[in-house]
C-alpha positions in Angstrom: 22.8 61.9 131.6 23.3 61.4 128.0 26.5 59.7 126.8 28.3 59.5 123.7 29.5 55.9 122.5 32.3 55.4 120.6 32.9 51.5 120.0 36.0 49.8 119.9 35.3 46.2 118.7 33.2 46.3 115.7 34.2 44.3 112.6 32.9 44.7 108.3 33.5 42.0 106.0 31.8 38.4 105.3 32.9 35.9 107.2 32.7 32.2 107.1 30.5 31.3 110.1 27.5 33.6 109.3 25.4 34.6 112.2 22.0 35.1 111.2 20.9 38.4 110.2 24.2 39.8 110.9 25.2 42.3 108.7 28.4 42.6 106.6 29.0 45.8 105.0 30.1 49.3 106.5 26.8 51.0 105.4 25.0 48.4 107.5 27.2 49.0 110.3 26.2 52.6 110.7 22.6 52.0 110.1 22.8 49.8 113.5 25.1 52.2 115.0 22.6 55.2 114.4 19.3 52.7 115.7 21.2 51.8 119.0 22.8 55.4 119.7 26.9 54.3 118.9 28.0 57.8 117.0 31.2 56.3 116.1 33.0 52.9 115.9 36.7 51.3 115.3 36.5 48.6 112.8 38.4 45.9 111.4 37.4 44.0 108.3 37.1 40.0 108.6 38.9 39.4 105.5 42.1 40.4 107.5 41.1 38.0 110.1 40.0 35.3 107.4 42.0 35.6 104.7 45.1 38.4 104.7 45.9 41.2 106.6 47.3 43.1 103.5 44.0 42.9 101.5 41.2 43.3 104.2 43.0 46.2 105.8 42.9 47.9 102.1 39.4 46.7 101.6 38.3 48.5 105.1 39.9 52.0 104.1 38.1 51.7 101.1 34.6 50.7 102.2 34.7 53.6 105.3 35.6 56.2 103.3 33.2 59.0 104.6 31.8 56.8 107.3 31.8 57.7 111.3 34.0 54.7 111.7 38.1 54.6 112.3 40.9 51.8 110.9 42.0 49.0 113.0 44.9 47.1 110.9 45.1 43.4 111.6 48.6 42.3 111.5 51.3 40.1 112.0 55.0 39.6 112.3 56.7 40.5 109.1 59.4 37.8 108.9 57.2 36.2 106.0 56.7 39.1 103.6 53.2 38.7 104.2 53.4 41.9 106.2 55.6 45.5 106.2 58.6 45.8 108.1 57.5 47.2 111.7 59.1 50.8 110.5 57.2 50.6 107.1 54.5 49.4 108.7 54.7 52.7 110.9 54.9 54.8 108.1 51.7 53.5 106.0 50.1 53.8 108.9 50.5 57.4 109.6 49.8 58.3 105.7 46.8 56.3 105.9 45.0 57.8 109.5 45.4 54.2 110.8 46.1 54.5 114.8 44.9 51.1 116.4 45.8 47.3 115.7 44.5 43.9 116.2 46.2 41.2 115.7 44.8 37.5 116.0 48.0 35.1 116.6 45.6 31.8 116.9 43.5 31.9 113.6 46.8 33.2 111.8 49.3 30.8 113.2 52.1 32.4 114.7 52.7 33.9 118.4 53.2 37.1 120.0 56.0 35.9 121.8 59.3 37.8 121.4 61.3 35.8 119.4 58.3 35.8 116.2 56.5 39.3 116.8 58.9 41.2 119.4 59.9 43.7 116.7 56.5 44.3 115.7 55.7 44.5 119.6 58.8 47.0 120.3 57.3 49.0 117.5 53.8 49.5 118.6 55.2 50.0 122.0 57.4 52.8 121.2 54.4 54.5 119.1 51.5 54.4 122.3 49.9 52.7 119.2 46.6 51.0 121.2 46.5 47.1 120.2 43.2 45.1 120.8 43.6 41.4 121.2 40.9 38.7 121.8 40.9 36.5 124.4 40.4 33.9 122.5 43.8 34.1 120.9 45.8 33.9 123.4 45.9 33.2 127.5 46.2 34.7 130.6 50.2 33.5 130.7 51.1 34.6 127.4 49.4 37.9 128.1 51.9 38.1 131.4 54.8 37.3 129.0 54.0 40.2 126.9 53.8 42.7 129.3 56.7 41.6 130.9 58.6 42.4 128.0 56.4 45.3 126.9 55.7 47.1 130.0 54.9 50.1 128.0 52.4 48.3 125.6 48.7 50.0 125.6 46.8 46.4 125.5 43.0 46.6 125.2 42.0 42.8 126.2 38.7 41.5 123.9 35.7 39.2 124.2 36.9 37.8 127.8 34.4 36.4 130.3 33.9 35.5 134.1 36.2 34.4 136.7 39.2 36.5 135.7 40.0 38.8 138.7 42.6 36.5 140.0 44.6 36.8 136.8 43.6 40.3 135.8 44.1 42.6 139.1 47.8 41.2 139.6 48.3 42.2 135.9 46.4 45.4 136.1 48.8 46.7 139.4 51.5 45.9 137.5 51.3 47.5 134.1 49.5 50.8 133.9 48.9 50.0 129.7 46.5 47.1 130.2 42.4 47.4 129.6 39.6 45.5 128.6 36.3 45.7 127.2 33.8 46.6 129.5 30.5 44.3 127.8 32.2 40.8 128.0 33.9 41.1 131.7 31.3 39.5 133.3 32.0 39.8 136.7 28.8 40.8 139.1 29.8 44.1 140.1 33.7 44.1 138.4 32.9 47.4 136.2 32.5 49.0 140.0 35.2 47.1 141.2 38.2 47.9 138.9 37.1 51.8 138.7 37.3 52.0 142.2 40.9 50.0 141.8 42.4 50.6 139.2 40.2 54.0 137.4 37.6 54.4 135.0 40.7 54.5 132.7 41.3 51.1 132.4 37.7 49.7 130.3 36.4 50.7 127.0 33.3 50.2 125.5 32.9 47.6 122.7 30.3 46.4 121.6 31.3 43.5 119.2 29.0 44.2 116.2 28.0 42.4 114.5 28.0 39.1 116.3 27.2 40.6 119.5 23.9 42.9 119.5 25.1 46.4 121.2 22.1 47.0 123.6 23.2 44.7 126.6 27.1 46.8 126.0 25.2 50.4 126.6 23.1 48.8 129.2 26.5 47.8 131.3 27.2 51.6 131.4 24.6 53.2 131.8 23.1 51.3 135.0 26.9 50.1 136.7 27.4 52.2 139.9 29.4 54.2 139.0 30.0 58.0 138.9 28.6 60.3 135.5 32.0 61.2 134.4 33.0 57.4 134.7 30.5 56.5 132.6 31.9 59.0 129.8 35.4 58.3 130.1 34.6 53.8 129.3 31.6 55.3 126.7 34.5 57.7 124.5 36.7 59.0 126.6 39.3 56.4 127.4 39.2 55.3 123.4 39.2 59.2 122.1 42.5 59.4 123.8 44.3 56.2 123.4 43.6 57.0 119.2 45.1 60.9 119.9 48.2 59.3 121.9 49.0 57.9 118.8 48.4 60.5 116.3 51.1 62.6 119.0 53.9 60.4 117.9 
């Protein structure tokens, strides 16, 4: 079966722990895309992780123009000025083909806790706008808390690990919004596991380039035990229409 690949956790930019030959520019990006079989990819740039939101998100429209690869915004609450009101945030958004967000609440200091980002949170809620968060920036409880208050919230969990079943599956019954990355859940036989649970519907394939080389990501599809049409809903299909519930707002 061939399967198309659409990545959801790829990042541009130079960054200030350098991984050996790890690439930094968009051009790079689809020349390792287009070795490894990834047709498209949604990117954030690192010098909205690194530096400021406002100037790597402009610098990642303008180095993708005419590239297979889709926005992600990084951002943050807006209390500061350092950010749009959620609303105007909306808006440059929609004129700017921008339909998925990261934020990351460690490296940036603040929290995604309601009283500092729950208007922000309310607004990507309301929108079905799909919001990727790392796993190292927050916890399993905090992750709970959100949720909780955002039942509605399509949250695409990042970079995670091993041993999370206990916290995940109570979370997954609960609130139909929540995925993860297929690559890092590391979980002998999990991918099988939560399809049969929860549905295919619930992972995404990421790959994390360019820290993370994309080989051992397509390898988790295509040999899990699971059925063909699986496999193409976590390769595009689940991302293809978390991005189109969002341009339907």
């Amino acid at each position: 079966m061939h399967l198309t690949y659409f990545d959801c956790n790829a990042q541009i930019g130079k960054y200030s722990v350098k991984h050996p030959e790890a690439f930094t520019t968009a051009d790079e990006l689809v020349k390792e895309m287009e070795r490894v079989g990834v047709s498209e990819a949604l990117v954030f740039h690192s010098m909205a992780k690194e530096y400021a939101p406002c100037v790597g998100n402009e610098m990642l429209l303008a180095e993708i123009e005419c590239k297979p690869i889709h926005p992600c915004w990084v951002v943050l609450p807006h209390h500061t000025g350092e950010m749009p009101a959620p609303d105007e945030l909306l808006s440059q958004m929609k004129a700017r083909g921008v339909r998925a967000l990261k934020a990351y609440p460690n490296a940036q200091g603040f929290t995604l806790a309601d009283w500092c980002a729950g208007d922000l949170l309310d607004m990507i809620e309301a929108n079905g706008i799909p919001l990727f968060l790392d796993m190292d920036q927050t916890n399993w409880g905090q992750v709970a808390e959100i949720l909780s208050s955002h039942p509605k919230l399509n949250l695409t969990l990042l970079r995670q690990s091993y041993r999370i079943d206990r916290f995940l599956y109570p979370l997954m019954e609960k609130y139909a919004g929540l995925r993860m990355e297929a690559a890092t859940y590391q979980v002998a036989s999990g991918i099988e596991e939560v399809c049969k649970r929860f549905g295919a519907g619930r992972l995404l394939f990421g790959t994390g380039l360019p820290y993370t080389d994309a080989g051992p990501a397509i390898a988790q599809i295509t040999y899990a035990e699971i059925s063909d049409e699986e496999k193409r809903l976590i390769a595009e299909g689940n991302l293809r229409k978390l991005l189109a519930m969002t341009s339907d707002k």
